[in-house]
Structures are given as structure tokens and as C-alpha cells.
C-alpha positions as CSV (number, residue, x, y, z in Angstrom):
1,X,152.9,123.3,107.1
2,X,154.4,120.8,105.0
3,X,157.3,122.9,103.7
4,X,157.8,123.9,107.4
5,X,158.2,120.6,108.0
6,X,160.8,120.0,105.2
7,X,162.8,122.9,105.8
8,X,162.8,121.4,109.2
9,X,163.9,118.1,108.4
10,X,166.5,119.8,105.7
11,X,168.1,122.0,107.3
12,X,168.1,120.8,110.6
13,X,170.2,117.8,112.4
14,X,167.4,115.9,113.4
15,X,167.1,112.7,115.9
16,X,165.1,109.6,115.4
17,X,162.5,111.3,118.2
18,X,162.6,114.2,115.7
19,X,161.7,112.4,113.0
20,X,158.9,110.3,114.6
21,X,157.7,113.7,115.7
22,X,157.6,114.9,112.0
23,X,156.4,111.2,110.5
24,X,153.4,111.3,113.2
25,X,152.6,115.5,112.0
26,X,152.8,114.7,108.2
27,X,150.6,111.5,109.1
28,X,147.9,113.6,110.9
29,X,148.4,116.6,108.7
30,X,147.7,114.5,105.0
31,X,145.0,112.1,107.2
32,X,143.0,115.0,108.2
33,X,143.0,117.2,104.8
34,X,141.8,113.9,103.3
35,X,139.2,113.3,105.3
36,X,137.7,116.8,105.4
37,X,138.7,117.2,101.6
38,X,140.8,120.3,101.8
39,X,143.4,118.6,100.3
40,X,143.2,115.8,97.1
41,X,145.5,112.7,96.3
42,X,146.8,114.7,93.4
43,X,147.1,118.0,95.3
44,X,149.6,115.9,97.9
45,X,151.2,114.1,94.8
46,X,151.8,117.9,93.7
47,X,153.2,119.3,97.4
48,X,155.8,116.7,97.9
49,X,157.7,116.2,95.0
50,X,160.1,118.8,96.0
51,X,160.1,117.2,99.7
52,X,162.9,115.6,101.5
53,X,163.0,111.9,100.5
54,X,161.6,110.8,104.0
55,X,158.8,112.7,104.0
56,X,158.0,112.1,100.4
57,X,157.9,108.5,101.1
58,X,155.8,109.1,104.4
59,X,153.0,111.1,102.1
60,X,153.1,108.6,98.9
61,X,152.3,105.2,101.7
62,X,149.3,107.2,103.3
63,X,148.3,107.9,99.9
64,X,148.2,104.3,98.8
65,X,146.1,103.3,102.3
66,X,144.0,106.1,102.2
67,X,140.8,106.2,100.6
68,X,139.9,109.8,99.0
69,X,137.2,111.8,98.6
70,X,137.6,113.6,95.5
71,X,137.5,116.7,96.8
72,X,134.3,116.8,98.4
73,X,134.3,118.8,101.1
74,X,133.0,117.7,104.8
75,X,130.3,120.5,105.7
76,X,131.2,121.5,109.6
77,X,128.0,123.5,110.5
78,X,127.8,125.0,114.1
79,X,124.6,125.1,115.8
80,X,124.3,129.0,115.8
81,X,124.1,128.0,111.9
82,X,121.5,125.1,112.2
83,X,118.8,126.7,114.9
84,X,116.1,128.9,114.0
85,X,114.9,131.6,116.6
86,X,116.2,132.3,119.5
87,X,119.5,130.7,119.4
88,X,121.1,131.3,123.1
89,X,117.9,130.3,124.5
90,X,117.6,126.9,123.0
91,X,121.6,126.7,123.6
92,X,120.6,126.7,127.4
93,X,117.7,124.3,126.9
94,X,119.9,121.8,124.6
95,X,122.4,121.8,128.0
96,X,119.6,120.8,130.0
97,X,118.7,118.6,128.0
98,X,122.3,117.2,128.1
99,X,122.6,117.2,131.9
100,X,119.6,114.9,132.2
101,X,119.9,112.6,129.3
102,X,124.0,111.1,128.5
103,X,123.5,108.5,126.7
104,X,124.9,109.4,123.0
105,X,121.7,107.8,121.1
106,X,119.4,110.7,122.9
107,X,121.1,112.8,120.2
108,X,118.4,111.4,118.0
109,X,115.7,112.4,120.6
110,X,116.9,115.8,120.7
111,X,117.1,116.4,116.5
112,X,113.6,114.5,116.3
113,X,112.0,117.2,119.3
114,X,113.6,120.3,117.3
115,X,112.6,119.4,114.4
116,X,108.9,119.2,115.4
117,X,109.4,122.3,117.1
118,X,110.7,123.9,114.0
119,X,113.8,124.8,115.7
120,X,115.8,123.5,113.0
121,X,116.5,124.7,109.6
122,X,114.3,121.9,107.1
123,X,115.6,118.7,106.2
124,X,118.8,118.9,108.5
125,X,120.7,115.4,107.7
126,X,121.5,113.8,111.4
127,X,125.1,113.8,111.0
128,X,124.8,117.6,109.9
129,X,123.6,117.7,113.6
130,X,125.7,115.2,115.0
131,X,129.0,117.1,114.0
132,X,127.5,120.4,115.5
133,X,127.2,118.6,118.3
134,X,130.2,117.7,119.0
135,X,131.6,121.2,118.0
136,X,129.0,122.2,120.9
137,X,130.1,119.7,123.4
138,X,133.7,119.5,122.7
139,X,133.7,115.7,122.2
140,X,133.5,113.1,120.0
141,X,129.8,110.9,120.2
142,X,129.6,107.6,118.4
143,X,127.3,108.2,115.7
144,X,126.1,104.7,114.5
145,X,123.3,104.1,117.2
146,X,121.9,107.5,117.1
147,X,121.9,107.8,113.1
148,X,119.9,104.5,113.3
149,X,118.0,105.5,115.8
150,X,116.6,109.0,114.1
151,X,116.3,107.0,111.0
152,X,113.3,104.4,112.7
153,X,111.8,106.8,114.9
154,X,111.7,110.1,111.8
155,X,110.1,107.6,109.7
156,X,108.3,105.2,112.2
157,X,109.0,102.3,110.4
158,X,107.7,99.8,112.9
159,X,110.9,98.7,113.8
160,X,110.4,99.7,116.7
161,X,107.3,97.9,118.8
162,X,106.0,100.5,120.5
163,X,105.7,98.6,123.6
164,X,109.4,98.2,123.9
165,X,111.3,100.1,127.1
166,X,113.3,101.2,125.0
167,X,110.3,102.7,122.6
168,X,108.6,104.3,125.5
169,X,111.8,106.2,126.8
170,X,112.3,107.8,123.4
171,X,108.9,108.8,122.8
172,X,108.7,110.0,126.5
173,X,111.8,112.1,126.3
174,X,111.0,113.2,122.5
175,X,107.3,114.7,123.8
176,X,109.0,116.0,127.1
177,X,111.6,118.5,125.2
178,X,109.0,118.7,122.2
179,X,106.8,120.6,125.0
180,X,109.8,122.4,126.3
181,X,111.5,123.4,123.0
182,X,108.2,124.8,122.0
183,X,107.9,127.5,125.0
184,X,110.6,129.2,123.2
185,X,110.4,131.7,120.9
């Protein structure tokens, strides 16, 4: 993609529109294969050197402001990948459960009834789950609250007083879908 782009911006008369449109792809294109670690500082270091001075420049600033990860490698797990059983059956109950309850931090409801159904593969980290979702729904959930959230109620730290609203709505919706995830197979 990169060399695409310099072979654009090379051999090509390009506008200043152009060239925003090519600052704002080599922006998203080295942001991104930082952040899911596809690509490495040095690996970019190693792809422009041969790149038309204004790209060059573009990739060695992000470089400076971005914070890498040494390679590691974000882990994008579908659902299909996580859920035990029958899958397409508790796809169709995780979109009820969806319909009735919007707010993002029921996320943390819904990991904590499958994993006391065993509908989950063991020890599933919440953002593990949290990413699948959002592969499932097509959208991007905040993920602070809900993380939080899983974390008090999985290990019922008391930080929670269990005469809270807030208390009894997760632990009513946890046992509702607990009893519904259950029924299937």
C-alpha cells in the first residue's frame, strides 16, 4: 500500500487535495499497523527510506508520537471462536439479549451469564470479548465501564453494596440470561 502510495505521489502531478488524501492514508495506514502490531517502528523505518521525501517525513513524525508495541500482536477473536456449543443458537439469544438491554456496561452482564453457563471457552479476558463484540455488532462500545464492571461483579469484591439499583439490575439481568443461556445446548 505504501509503495502504491509513492508511486502515486512520484509519478503523478498531484494537488494539495491529493496530497492531504495521501498524508491522511499513510496516517491511518502506519496508525493502524501500529496499533494492531502488524507492522514495528523499525519495520516502517525500513519501508520508507526509499519513499518520496513527503511521505518519508509524514511516517518518521507518526513514528516519533506514536507509542509502539513491539510487535505484539492485538488478538481479534470472533465469537464463532469464543462460544462453546451451539453457536448460532446462542448468536440469536446474545441478539435478544441486545434488543432488550443497550446500555454498553451490560456487556459485562452478558460475559459474566456465559461464563456461568459455560458458553465460553475458560478464562476469556473481557476485552477478548469486548472486541468480538464489536466485530458482532458492527460498532465500537466504550470499554472502560464494562471492563470495571466484570472486574467487581467476577470477583464480588464488595464494591458493589448489594443493595445498590444499580447492584440489583446486574444481578437481575445476570440470573435472567444465566437461566436462558443455560436452555441451550
Amino acid at each position: 500500500m505504501m509503495q502504491l502510495l509513492n508511486g502515486i505521489l512520484t509519478k503523478e502531478e498531484v494537488d494539495e487535495s491529493g496530497l492531504i488524501l495521501i498524508r491522511n492514508c499513510v496516517h491511518s495506514l502506519v496508525y493502524q499497523s501500529m496499533e494492531l502490531g502488524a507492522e514495528t517502528k523499525a519495520s516502517w523505518e525500513n519501508a520508507v527510506e526509499d519513499c518520496n521525501p513527503e511521505i518519508w517525513k509524514d511516517v518518521l513524525f507518526l513514528l516519533h508520537k506514536t507509542k509502539g508495541k513491539r510487535g505484539k500482536k492485538k488478538s481479534i477473536r470472533t465469537l464463532d471462536e469464543i462460544l462453546i456449543g451451539d453457536i448460532a443458537a446462542q448468536k440469536k439469544k446474545i441478539r435478544l439479549f441486545l434488543d432488550e438491554n443497550e446500555d454498553d456496561i451490560c456487556l459485562a452482564y452478558l460475559l459474566l451469564a456465559l461464563v456461568q453457563t459455560g458458553k465460553v471457552k475458560d478464562a476469556i479476558p473481557y476485552m477478548t470479548f469486548h472486541r468480538a463484540m464489536e466485530h458482532f455488532m458492527g460498532r465500537h462500545i466504550g470499554h472502560d465501564i464494562p471492563q470495571k464492571r466484570y472486574g467487581e461483579l467476577k470477583n464480588d469484591s464488595g464494591y458493589l453494596s448489594p443493595y445498590s439499583n444499580s447492584c440489583k439490575r446486574a444481578k437481575r439481568i445476570i440470573n435472567k440470561w444465566t437461566r436462558i443461556f443455560a436452555e441451550t445446548d
